[in-house]
N, C-alpha and C positions, 0 to 999 in steps of 0.2 A: 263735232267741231271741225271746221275746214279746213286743211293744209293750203295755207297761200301760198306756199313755194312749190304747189305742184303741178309746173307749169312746164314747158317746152323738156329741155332733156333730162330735168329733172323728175321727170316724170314716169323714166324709163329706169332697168336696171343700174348698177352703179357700174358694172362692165360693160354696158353697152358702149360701140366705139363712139356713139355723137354724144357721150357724154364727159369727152375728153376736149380739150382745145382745136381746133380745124389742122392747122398746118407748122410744119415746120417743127421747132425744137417743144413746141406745146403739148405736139402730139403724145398722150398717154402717159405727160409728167403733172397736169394740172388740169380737176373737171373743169368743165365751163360753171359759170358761178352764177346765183337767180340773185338780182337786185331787187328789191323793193321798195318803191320809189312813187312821187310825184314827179313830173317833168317841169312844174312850177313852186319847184322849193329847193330853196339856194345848195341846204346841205345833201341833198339827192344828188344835186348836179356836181358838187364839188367831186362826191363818191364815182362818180360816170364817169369822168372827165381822168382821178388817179387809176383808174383804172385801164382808158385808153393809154394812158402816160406808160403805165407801167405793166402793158403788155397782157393783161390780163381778162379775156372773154368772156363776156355777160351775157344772161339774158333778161332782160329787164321787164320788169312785171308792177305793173300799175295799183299802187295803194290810195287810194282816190282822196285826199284828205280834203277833197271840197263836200262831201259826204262823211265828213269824221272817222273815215276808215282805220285812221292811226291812235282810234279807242275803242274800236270794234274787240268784243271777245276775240277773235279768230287770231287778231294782230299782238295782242297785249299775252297770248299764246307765248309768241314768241320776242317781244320786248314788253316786257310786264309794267313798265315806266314811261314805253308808249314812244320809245325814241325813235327817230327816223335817222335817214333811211336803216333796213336792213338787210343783210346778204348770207348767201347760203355757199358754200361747197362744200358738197358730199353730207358728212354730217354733222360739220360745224356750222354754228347760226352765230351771230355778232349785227347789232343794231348802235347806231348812233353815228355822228359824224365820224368820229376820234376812231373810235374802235375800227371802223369800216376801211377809214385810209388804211389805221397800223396793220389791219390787217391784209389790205391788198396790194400795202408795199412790203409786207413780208413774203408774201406769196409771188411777186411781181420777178420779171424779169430786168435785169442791169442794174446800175447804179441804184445808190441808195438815194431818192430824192432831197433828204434833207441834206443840208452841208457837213460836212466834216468840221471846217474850222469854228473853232468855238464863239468867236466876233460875229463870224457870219450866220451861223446859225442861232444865235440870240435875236442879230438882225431879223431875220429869218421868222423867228418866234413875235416878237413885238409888231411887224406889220400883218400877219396872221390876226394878233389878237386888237392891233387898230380898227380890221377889219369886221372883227364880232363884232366890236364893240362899238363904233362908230357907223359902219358903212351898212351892214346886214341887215339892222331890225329897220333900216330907213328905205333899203330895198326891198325888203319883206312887206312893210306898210303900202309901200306903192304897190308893189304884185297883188295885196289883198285890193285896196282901191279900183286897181283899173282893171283888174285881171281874172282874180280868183272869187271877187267878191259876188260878181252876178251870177259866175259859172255855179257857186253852192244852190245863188235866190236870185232868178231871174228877174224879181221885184227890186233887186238889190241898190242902192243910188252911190255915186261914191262921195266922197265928204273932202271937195274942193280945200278945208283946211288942213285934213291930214293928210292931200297929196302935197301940199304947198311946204307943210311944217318938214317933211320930209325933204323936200328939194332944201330947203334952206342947210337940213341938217347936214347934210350930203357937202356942201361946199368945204367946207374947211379942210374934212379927209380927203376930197379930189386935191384942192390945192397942196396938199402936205404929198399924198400921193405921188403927185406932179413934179414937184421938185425931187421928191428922191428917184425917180427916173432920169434925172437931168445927166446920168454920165453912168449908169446901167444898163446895160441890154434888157435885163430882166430885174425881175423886182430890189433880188440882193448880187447881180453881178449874172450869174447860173443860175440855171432854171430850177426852180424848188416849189415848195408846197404854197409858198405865196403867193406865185402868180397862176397856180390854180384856184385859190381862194379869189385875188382878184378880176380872176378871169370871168368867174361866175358872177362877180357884182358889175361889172361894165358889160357882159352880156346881154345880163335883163336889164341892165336901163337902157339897152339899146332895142331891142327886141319891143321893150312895155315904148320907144318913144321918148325916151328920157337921156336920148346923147348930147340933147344940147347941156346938159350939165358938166359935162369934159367936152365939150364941140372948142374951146377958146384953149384946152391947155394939151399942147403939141407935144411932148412926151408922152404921155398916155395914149392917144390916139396914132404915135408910131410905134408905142409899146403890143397895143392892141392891134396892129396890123402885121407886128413880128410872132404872136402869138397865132392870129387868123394862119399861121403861114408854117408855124413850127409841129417839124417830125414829131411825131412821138418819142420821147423821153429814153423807153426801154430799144428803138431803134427799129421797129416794126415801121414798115412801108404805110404807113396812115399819119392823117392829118387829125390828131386826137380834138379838135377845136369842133371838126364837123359830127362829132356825135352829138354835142347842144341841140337842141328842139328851141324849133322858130318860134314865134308868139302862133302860131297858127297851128302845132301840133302840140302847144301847152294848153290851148285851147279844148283841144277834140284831144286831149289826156292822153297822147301816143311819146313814145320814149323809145329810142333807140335801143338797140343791140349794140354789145360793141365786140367786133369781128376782127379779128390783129390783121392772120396773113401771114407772107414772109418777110423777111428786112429785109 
């Protein structure tokens, strides 16, 4: 059976030095960490993205699930439930959205992303879970229509009323969206787990072509260009926004590193 985590410095001893963080306070206090990942699924990108936030160097390795790789023996190894994405340091392994943040905001440098205060962080919780529940599987629908569907079966057609059902779905959370940006910098006031969840659904409808569904509502689209723009979280000298993959390297299934640096 294959180790899929055995890839860039993982590959190598557990003392060797490139198996620790690059620079600065990382150096020899945390390995670099193997993602596994699609670069065209939302909860992968969510994982990338808390991880640039919070300081934490990846190296990200392609589980191809337009070939079912995330039911493959090799994968189910190591999420036997088949959950994406999943991540490695040293000799701990953890698979699924939930797991993967908590875990790479325990490992994470600075602030604790969630809020402290308990209004805000229920805040905090509820546009999270509008997001599942509302915004995701209609983003999901589209990536498979426009995106993923031909990359499995180049035979593939997409089904003009499941892109359609989905745009339609899509209104009501942009608009609800919309207004509660109306007097927020970020989604609950400071920057939290929300507006990385968010960030991953207005990314790929922008990427898939799908910005004219917020193009009309001007909170969101100055939300998203304070986000295109905002430090990383943990205070590393990076735009944690540019680790996301264009439609063109979700395309050709390439996925970034993510590389801190110094603050």
């Amino acid at each position: 059976m294959a180790d899929l985590f055995h890839y860039g410095s993982a590959a190598k001893a557990l003392d060797a030095d490139d198996r620790y963080g690059s620079d600065g306070e990382m150096k020899k206090t945390q390995y670099i960490m193997q993602l596994l990942g699609f670069p065209g699924d939302v909860d992968t990108l969510k994982c990338l993205l808390t991880a640039a936030e919070k300081g934490i160097e990846v190296e990200s390795g392609i589980l191809d699930m337009t070939k079912g790789e995330q039911d493959s023996a090799d994968y189910r190894a190591i999420s036997p439930f088949g959950l994406t994405p999943a991540i490695k340091e040293a000799y701990y392994t953890i698979a699924g959205e939930p797991g993967v943040a908590v875990f790479v905001e325990g490992r994470g440098l600075g602030n604790r992303l969630a809020p402290r205060n308990a209004a805000v962080l229920a805040t905090e919780m509820y546009w999270m879970e509008v997001g599942k529940d509302d915004v995701q599987p209609h983003v999901e629908a589209l990536m498979m229509q426009k995106v993923c569907g031909q990359m499995a079966d180049p035979s593939f057609v997409a089904d003009d009323a499941v892109i359609n059902a989905a745009r339609e779905a899509l209104a009501d959370p942009l608009e609800a969206f919309d207004e509660q940006l109306t007097s927020n910098e970020f989604v609950v006031g400071g920057y939290s787990y929300a507006d990385i969840h968010w960030t991953i659904y207005i990314h790929l409808l922008t990427v898939m072509g799908e910005g004219v569904l917020f193009a009309r509502h001007s909170n969101i689209k100055a939300w998203f260009d304070r986000i295109k723009a905002h430090k990383s979280f943990s205070g590393q000298d990076i735009i944690s926004y540019d680790f996301l993959p264009t439609l063109d390297e979700i395309k050709a299934k390439v996925m970034k590193d993510v590389e801190c640096g110094e603050f």
